[in-house]
N, C-alpha and C positions, 0 to 999 in steps of 0.2 A: 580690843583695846584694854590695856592694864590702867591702873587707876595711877598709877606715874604718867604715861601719857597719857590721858585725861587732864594730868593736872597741868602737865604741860600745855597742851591745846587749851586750857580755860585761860591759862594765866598771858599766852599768846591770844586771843581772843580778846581779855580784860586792859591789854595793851592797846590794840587795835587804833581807838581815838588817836592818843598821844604820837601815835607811830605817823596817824595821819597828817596832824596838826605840824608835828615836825616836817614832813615832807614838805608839806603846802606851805612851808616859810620858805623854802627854797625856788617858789614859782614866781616870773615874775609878771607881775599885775595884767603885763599887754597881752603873754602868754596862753591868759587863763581862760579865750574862748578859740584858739587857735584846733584845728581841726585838723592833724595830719593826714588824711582823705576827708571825703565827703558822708561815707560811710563809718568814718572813728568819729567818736566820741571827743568832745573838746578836755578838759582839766575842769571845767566850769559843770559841764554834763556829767564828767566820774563822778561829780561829788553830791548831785543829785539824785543820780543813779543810788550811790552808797546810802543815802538817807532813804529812799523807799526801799532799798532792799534790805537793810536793817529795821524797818519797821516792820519787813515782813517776816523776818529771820524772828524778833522779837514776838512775834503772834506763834510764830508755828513754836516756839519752844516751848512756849505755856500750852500749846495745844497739846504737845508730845507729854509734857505733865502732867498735864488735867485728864487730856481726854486721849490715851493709848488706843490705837486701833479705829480709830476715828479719818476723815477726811480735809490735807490743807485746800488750798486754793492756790491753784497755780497763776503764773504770771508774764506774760510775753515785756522782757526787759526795753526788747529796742521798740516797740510798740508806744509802751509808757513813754519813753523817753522822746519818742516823735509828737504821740496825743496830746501830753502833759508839756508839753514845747518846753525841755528843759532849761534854753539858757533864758527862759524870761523869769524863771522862780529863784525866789533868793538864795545866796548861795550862806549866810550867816545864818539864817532860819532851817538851810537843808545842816549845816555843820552841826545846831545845837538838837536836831532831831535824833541825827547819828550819835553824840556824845550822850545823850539822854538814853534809847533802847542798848549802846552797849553797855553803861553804865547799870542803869537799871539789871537789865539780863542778868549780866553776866553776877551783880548782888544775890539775885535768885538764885544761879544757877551751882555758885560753889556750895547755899546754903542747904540742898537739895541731898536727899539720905539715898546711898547707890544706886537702889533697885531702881530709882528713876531713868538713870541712865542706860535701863536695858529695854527703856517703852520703845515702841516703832508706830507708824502711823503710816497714811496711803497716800499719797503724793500722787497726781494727778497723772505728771507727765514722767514716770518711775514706772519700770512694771515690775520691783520687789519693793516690800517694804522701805517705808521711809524711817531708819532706826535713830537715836539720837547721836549714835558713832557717827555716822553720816554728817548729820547737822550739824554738828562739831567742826568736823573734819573739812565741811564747807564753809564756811563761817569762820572759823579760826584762821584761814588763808583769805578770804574776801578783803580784805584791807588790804591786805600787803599785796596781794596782787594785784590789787587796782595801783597802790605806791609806785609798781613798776611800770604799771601805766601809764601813768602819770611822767614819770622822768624819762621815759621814752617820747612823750608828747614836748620834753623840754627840750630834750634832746636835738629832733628833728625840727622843732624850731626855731632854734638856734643854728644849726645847720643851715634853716631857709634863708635867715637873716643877710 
């Protein structure tokens, strides 16, 4: 990855919140625990989902900074989200978590001098290194691809309706 796409990827990244905040004005209220199977996730659960997964996006970056060649901690998504009974947690506490670590991050991560951007670290459930191309390149579409999740969850619906 060239350091134009890099900067592309941060600045898609440092977007992220607002891309989501916009979206979720387009949901509506009754919507937002609607489940298009049993096994999808609601609008209500993406968004809690996206706050622990951001808070762990946000640990492993500084890990890849700090500590290169080192070990993250891996994380079974639909697990949490059963254990942790997503639609009982708030959903304005999980929003300002997610605006907080990508905020945060993403402040660190444009201040960061290149060679950081070539650490790798061992990812649990990975059997090559976990490089920060990678973390980027995962991370910088994790919003938007939940977005699409999301309006696909309006979508059908709406259809049900």
């Amino acid at each position: 990855m060239d350091k134009q796409e890099r900067n592309e990827k941060l600045e898609l990244y440092g977007s992220g919140f607002s891309l989501l905040k916009a979206a979720l004005a387009e949901v509506p209220v009754e919507a937002m625990k609607y489940k298009p199977e049993q096994t999808e996730w609601s609008v209500h659960e993406i968004i809690i989902h996206i706050a622990d997964s951001e808070s762990n996006a946000a640990l492993r970056a500084r890990k890849l900074i700090v500590e290169p060649g080192g070990t993250l901690m891996g994380y079974k998504q639909a697990q949490w989200a059963e254990a942790l009974n997503y639609h009982d947690q708030n959903l304005e506490d999980s929003l300002e978590v997610t605006r907080l670590a990508r905020k945060t991050t993403y402040e660190l991560l444009i201040r960061q001098p290149e060679e950081i951007f070539t650490h790798s670290i061992v990812h649990p459930e990975m059997s090559e290194p976990f490089t920060f191309e990678k973390w980027l390149d995962i991370y910088s579409r994790h919003i938007p691809g939940h977005i699409e999740q999301i309006r696909n969850n309006i979508k059908l619906w709406r259809e049900k309706k």
